[in-house]
C-alpha positions as CSV (number, residue, x, y, z in Angstrom):
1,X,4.5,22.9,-25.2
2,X,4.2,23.5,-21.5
3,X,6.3,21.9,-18.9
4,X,3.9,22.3,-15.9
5,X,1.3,18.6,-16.3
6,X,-0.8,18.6,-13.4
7,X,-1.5,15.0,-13.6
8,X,0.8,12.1,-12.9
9,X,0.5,8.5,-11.4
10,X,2.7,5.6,-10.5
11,X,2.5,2.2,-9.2
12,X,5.0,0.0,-7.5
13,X,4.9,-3.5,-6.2
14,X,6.4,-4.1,-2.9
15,X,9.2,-6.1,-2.1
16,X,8.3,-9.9,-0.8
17,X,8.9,-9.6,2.5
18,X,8.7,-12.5,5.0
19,X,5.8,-11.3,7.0
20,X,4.4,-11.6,3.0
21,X,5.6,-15.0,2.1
22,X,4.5,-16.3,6.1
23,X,0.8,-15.0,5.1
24,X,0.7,-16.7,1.9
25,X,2.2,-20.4,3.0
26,X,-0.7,-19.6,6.3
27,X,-3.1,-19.2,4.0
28,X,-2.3,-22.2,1.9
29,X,-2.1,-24.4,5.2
30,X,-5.4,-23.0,6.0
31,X,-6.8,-24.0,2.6
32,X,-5.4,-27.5,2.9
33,X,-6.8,-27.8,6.7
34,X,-10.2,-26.7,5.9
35,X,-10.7,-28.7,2.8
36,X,-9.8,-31.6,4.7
37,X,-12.1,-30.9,7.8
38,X,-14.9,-30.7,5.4
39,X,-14.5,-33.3,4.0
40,X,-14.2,-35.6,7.3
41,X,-17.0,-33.6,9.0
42,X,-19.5,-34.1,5.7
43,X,-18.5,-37.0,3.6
44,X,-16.8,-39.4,6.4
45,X,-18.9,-38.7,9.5
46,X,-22.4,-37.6,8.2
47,X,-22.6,-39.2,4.9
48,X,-23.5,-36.3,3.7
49,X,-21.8,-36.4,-0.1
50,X,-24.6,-33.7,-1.5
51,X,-23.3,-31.2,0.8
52,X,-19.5,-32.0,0.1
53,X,-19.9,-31.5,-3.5
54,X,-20.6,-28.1,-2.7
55,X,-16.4,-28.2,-1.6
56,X,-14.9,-26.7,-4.6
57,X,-17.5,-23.6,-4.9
58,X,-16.7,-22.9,-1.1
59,X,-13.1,-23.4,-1.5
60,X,-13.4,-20.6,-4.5
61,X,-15.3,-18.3,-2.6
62,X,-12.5,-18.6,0.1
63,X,-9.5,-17.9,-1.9
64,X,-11.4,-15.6,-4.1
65,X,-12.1,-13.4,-0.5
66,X,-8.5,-13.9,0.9
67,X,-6.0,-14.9,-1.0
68,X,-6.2,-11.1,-3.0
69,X,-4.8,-9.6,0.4
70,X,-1.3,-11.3,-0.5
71,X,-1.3,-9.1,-3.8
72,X,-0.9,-5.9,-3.7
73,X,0.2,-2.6,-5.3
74,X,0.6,0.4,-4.0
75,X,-0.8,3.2,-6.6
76,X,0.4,7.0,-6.1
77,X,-1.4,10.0,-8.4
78,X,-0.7,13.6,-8.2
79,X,-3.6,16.0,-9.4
80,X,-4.5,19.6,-9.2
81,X,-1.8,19.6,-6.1
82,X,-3.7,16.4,-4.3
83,X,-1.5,13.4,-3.8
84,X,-3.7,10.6,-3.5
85,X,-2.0,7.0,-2.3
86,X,-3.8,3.8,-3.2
87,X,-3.8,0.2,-2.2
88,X,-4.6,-2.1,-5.5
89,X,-5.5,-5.6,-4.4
90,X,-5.1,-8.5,-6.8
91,X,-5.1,-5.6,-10.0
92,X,-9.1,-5.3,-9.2
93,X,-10.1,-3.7,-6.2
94,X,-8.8,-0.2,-5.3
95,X,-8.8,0.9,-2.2
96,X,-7.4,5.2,-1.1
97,X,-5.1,5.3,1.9
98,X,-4.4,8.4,2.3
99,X,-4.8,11.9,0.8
100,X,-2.6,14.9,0.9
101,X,-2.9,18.2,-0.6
102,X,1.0,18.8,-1.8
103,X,1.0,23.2,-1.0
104,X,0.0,22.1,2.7
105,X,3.0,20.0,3.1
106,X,5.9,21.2,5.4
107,X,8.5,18.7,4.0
108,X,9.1,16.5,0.7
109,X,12.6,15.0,0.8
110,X,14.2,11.8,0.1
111,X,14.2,9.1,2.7
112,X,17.0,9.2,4.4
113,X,19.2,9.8,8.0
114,X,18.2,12.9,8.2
115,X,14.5,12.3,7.4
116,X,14.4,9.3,9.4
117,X,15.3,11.7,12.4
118,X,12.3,14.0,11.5
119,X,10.2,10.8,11.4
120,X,11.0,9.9,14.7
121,X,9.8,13.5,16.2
122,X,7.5,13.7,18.6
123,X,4.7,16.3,16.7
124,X,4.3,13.1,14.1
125,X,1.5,11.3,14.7
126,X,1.0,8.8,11.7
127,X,3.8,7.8,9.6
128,X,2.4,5.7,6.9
129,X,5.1,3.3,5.0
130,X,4.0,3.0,1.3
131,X,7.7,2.3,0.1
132,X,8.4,-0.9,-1.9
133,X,11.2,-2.0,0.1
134,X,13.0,-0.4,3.6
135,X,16.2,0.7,1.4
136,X,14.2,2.0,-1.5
137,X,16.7,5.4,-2.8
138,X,13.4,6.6,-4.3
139,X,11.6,6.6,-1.3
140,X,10.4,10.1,0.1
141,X,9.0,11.2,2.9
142,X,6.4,13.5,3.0
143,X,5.1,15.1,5.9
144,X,2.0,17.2,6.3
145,X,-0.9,18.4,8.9
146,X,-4.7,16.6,9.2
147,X,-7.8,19.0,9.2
148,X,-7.4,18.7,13.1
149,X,-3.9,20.0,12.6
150,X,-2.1,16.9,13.8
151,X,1.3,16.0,11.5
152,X,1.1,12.7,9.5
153,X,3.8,11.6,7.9
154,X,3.3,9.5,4.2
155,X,6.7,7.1,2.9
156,X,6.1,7.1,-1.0
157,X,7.8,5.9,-3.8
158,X,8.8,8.5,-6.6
159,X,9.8,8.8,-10.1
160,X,11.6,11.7,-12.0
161,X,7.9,12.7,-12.8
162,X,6.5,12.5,-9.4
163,X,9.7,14.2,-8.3
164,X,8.9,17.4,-10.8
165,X,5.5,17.8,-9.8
166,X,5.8,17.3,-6.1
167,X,8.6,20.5,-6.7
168,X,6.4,22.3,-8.8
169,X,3.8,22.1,-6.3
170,X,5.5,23.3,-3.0
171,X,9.2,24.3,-4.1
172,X,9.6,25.4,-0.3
173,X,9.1,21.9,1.4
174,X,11.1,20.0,-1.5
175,X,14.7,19.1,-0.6
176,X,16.9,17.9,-3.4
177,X,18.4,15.1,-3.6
178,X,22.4,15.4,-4.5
């Protein structure tokens, strides 16, 4: 059997961070404030108790629409030589990033010092963080030009699989990891 698999995908949770945890207890104090403005604008002031049932279907719809942005995935596939990053909301609603055809790329190494110092050049336009956490040791960074030529710069999380195909693909960009 073959060696060479075109095809591979991976997805990672990131870490809770506290810019994470601050959107979710916002969200829950905006729940709570709304429900309770509601209410005293509908059932207290107007007398209006048809129109306050209506509460729990407007709470759902609310939640349903936000509360989703707290959950997410980040999704990475390789195929054909295309590396295709993916936000996955709440396990339902997927949402591409960014693309990246791997031969085109003029580096694919682990995340490190020295890549940090490449990250920080000037020519890089976009860099893209897609790691699970800031000290993630399978984090690589993989930088790589737009159609108008301009260097973007993707932070992705890898496994030995990813790693083998992203080599495979462009053995000239990839620096190994000791």
């Amino acid at each position: 059997m073959s060696d060479y698999k075109n095809f591979c995908e991976y997805s990672v949770c990131p870490a809770k961070t506290g810019k994470l945890i601050l959107a979710r207890v916002l969200l829950m104090i905006f729940y709570v404030a709304f429900t309770l403005v509601y209410l005293w604008v509908f059932a207290l002031n107007f007398r209006a108790f048809a129109i306050a049932m209506l509460l729990p279907f407007i709470m759902y719809a609310i939640i349903k629409l936000t509360w989703r942005l707290t959950v997410v995935e980040y999704d990475f596939a390789i195929e054909a030589g295309e590396l295709t990053v993916a936000k996955i909301y709440a396990g339902s609603a997927r949402r591409v990033k960014a693309r990246a055809y791997i031969p085109d790329m003029t580096l694919i190494a682990p995340k490190n010092k020295d890549s940090q110092r490449v990250l920080s050049a000037s020519d890089i336009v976009s860099v893209k963080d897609f790691s699970a956490h800031e000290d993630s040791e399978t984090a690589f960074v993989c930088v790589y030009p737009d159609r108008a030529g301009k260097k973007l710069a993707l932070i992705i999380e890898t496994n030995e699989e990813m790693r083998r195909i992203l080599h495979l693909c462009n053995p000239s960009a990839f620096v190994r990891t000791h």
